[in-house]
PDB file of N, CA, C, O and CB in Angstrom:
ATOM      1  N   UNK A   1      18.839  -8.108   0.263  1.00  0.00           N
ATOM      2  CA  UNK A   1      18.376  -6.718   0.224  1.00  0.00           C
ATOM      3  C   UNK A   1      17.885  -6.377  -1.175  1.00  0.00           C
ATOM      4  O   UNK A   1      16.725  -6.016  -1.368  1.00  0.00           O
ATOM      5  CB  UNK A   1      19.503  -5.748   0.652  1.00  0.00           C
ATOM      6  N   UNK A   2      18.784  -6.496  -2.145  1.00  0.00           N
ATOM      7  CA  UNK A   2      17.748  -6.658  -3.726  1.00  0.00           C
ATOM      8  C   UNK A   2      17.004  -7.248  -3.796  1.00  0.00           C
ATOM      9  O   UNK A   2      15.977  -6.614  -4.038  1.00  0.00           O
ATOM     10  CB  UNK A   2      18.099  -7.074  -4.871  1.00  0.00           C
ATOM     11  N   UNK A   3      16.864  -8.228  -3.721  1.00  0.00           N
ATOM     12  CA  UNK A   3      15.958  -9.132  -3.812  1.00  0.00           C
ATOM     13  C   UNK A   3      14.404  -8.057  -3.191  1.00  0.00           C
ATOM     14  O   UNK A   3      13.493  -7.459  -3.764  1.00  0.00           O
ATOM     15  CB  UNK A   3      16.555 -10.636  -2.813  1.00  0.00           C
ATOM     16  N   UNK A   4      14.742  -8.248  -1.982  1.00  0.00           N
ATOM     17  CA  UNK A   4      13.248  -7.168  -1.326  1.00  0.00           C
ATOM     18  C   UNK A   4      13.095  -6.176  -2.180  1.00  0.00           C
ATOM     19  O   UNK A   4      11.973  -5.777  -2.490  1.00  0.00           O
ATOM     20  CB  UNK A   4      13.399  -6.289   0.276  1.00  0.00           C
ATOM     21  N   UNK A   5      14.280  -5.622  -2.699  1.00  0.00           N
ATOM     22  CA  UNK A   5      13.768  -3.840  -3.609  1.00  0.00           C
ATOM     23  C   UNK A   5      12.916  -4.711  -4.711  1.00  0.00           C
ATOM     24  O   UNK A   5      11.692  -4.720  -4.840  1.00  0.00           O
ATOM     25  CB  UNK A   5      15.546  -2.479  -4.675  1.00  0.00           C
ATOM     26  N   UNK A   6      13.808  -5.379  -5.405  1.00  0.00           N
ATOM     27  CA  UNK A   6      12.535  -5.815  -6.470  1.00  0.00           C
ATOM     28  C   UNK A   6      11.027  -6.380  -5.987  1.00  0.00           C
ATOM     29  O   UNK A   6       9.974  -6.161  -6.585  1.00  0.00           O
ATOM     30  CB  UNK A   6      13.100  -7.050  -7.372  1.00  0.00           C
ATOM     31  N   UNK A   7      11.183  -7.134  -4.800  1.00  0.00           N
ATOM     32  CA  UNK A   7       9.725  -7.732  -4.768  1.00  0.00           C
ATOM     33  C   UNK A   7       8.907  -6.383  -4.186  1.00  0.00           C
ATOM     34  O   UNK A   7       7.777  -6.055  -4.549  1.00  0.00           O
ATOM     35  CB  UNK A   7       9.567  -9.281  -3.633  1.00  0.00           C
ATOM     36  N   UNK A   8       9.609  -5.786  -3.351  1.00  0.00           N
ATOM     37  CA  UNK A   8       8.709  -4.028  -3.251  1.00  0.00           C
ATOM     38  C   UNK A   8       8.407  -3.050  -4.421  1.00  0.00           C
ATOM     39  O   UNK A   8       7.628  -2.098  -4.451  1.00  0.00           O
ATOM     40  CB  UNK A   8       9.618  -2.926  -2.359  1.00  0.00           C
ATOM     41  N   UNK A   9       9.250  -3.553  -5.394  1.00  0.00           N
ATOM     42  CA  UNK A   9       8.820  -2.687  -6.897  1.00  0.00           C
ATOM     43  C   UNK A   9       8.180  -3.090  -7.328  1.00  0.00           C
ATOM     44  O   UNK A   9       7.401  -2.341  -7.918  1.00  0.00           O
ATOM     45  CB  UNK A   9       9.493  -2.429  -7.942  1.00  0.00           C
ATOM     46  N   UNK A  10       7.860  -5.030  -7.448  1.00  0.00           N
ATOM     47  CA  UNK A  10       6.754  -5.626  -7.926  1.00  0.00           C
ATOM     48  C   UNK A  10       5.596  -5.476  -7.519  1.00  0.00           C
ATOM     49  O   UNK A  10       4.702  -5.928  -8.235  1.00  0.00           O
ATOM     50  CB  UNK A  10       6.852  -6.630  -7.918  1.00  0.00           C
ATOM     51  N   UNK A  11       5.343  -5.006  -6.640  1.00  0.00           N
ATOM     52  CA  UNK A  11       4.100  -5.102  -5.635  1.00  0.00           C
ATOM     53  C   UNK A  11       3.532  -3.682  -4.934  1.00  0.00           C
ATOM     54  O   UNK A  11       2.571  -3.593  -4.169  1.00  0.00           O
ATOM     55  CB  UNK A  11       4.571  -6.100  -4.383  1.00  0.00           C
ATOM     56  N   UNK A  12       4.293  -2.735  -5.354  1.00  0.00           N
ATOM     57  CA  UNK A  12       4.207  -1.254  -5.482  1.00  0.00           C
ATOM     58  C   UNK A  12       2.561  -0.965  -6.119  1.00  0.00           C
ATOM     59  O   UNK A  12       1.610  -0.543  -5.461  1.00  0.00           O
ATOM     60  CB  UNK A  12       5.575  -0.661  -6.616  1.00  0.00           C
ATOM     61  N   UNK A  13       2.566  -1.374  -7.759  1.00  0.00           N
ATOM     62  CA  UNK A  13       1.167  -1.368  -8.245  1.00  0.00           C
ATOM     63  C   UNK A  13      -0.121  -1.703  -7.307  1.00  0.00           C
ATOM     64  O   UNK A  13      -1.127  -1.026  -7.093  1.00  0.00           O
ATOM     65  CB  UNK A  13       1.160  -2.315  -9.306  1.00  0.00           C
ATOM     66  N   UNK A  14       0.325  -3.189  -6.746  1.00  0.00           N
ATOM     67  CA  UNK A  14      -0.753  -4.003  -6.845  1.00  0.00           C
ATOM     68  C   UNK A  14      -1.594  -3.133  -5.484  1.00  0.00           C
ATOM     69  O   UNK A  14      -2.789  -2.843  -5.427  1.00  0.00           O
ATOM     70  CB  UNK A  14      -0.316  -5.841  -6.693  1.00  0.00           C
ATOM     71  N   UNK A  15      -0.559  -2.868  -4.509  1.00  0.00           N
ATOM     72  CA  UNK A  15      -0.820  -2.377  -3.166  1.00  0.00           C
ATOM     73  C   UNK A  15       0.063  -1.341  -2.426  1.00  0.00           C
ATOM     74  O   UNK A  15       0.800  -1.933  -1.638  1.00  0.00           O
ATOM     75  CB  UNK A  15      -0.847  -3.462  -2.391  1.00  0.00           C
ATOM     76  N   UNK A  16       0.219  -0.194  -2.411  1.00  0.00           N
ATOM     77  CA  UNK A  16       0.649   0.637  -2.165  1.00  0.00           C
ATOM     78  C   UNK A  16       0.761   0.815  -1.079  1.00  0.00           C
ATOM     79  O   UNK A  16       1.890   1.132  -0.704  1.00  0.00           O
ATOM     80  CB  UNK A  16       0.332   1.269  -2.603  1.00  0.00           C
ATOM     81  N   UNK A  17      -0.149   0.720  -0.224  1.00  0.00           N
ATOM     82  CA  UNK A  17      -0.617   0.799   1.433  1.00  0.00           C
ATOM     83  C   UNK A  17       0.373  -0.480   1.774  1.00  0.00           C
ATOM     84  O   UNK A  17       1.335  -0.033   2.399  1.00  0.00           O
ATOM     85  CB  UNK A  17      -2.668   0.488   1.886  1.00  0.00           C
ATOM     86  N   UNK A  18       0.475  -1.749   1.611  1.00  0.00           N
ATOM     87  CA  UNK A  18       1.530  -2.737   1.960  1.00  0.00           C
ATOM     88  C   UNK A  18       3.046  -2.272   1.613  1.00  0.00           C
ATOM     89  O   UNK A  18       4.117  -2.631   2.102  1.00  0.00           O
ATOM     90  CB  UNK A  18       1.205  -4.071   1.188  1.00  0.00           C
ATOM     91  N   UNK A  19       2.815  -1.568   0.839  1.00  0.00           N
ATOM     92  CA  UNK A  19       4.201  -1.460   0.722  1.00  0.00           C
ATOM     93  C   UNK A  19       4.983  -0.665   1.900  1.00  0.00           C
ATOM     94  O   UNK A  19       5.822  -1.075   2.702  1.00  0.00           O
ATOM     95  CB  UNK A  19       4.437  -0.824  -0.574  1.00  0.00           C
ATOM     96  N   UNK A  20       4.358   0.732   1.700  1.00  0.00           N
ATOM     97  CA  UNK A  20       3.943   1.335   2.740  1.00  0.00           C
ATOM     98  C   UNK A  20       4.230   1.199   4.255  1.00  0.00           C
ATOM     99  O   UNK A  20       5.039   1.832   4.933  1.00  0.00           O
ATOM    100  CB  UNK A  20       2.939   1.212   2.581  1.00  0.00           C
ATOM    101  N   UNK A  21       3.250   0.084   4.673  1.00  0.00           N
ATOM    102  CA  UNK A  21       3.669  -0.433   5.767  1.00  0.00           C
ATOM    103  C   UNK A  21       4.735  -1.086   6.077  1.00  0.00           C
ATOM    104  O   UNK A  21       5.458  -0.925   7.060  1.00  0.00           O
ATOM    105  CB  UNK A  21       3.008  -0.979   6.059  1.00  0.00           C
ATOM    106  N   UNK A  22       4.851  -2.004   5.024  1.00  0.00           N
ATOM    107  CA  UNK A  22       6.692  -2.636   5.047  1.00  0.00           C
ATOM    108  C   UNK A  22       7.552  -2.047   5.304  1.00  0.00           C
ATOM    109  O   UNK A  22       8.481  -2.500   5.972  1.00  0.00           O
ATOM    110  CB  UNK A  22       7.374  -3.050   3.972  1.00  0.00           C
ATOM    111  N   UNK A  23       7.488  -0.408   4.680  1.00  0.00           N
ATOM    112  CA  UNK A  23       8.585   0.566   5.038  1.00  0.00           C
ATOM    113  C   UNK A  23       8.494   0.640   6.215  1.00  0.00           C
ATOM    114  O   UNK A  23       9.310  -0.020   6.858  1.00  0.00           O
ATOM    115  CB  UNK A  23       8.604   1.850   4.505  1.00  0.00           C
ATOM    116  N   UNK A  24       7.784   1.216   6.740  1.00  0.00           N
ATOM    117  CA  UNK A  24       7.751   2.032   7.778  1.00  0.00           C
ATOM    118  C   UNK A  24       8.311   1.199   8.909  1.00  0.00           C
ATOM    119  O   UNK A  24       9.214   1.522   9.680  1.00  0.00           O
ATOM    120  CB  UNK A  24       6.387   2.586   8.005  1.00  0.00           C
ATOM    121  N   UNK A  25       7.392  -0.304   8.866  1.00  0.00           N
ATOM    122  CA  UNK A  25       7.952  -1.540   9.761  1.00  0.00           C
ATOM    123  C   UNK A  25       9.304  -1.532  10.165  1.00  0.00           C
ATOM    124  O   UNK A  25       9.750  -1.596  11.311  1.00  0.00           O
ATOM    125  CB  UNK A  25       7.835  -2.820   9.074  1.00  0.00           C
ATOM    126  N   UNK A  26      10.336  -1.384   8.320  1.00  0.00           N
ATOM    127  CA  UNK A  26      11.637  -2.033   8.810  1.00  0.00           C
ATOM    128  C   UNK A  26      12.226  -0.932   9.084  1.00  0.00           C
ATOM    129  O   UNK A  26      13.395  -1.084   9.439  1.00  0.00           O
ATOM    130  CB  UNK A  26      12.475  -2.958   7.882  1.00  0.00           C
ATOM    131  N   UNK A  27      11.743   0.421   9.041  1.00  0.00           N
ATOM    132  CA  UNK A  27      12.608   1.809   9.337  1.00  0.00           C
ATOM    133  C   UNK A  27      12.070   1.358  11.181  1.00  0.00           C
ATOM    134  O   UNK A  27      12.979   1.383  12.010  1.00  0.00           O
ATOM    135  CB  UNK A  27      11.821   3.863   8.301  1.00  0.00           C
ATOM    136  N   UNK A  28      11.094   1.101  11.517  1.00  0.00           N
ATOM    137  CA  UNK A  28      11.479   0.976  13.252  1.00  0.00           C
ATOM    138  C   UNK A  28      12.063  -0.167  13.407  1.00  0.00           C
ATOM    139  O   UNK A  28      12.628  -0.126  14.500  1.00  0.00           O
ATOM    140  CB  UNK A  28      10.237   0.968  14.367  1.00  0.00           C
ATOM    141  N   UNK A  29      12.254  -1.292  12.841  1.00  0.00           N
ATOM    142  CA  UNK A  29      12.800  -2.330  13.206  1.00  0.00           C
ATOM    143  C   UNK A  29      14.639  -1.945  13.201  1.00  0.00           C
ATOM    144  O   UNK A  29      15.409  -2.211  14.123  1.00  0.00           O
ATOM    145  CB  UNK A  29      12.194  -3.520  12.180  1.00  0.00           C
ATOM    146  N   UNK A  30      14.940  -1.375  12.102  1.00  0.00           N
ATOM    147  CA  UNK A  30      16.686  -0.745  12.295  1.00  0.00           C
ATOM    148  C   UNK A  30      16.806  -0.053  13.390  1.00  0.00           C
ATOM    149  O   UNK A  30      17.838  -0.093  14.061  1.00  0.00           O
ATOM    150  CB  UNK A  30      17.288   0.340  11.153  1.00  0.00           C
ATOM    151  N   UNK A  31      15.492   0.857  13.792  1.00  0.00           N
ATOM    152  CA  UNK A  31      15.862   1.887  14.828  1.00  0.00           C
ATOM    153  C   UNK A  31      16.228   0.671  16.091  1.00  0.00           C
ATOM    154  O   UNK A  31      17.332   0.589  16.630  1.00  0.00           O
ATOM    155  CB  UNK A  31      14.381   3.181  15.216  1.00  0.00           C
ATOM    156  N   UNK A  32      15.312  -0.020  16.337  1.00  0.00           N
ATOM    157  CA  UNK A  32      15.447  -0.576  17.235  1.00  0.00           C
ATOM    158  C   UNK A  32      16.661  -1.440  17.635  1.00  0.00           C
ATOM    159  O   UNK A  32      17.292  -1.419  18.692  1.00  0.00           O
ATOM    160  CB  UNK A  32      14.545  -1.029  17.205  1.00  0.00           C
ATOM    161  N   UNK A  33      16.818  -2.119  16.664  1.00  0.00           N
ATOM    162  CA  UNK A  33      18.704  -2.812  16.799  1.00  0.00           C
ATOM    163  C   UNK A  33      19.600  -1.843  16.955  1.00  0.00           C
ATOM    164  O   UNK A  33      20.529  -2.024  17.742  1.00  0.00           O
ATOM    165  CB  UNK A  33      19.430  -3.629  15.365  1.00  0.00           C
ATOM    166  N   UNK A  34      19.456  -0.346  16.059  1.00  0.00           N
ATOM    167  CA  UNK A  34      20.563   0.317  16.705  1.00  0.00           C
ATOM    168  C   UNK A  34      20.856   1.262  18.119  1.00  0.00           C
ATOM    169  O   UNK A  34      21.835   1.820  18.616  1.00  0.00           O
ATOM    170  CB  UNK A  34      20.843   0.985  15.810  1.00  0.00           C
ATOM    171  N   UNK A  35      19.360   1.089  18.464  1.00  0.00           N
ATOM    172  CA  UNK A  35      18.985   1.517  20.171  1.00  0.00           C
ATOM    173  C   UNK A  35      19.350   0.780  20.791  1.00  0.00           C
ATOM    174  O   UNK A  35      19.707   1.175  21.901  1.00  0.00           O
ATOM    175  CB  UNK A  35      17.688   1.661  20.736  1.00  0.00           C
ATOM    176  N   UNK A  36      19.496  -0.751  20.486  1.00  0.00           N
ATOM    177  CA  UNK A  36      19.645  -1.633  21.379  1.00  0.00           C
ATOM    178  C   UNK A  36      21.178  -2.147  21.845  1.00  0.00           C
ATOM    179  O   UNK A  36      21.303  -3.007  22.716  1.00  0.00           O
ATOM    180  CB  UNK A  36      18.873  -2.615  20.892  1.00  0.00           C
TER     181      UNK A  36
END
């Protein structure tokens, strides 16, 4: 899980919109394991 915060802080600059999407990805991906 650190590990990801840093490589999402590293990569924050470069691309914002990826980052972005990463979020959003793993906020439905939790929803979904805890629906399930």
């Amino acid at each position: 899980m650190a590990h990801g915060g840093i490589y999402l802080r590293q990569k924050r600059n470069f691309c914002p919109l990826t980052v972005s999407t990463v979020a959003v990805v793993f906020v439905v991906f939790m929803g979904v394991l805890v629906n399930s």
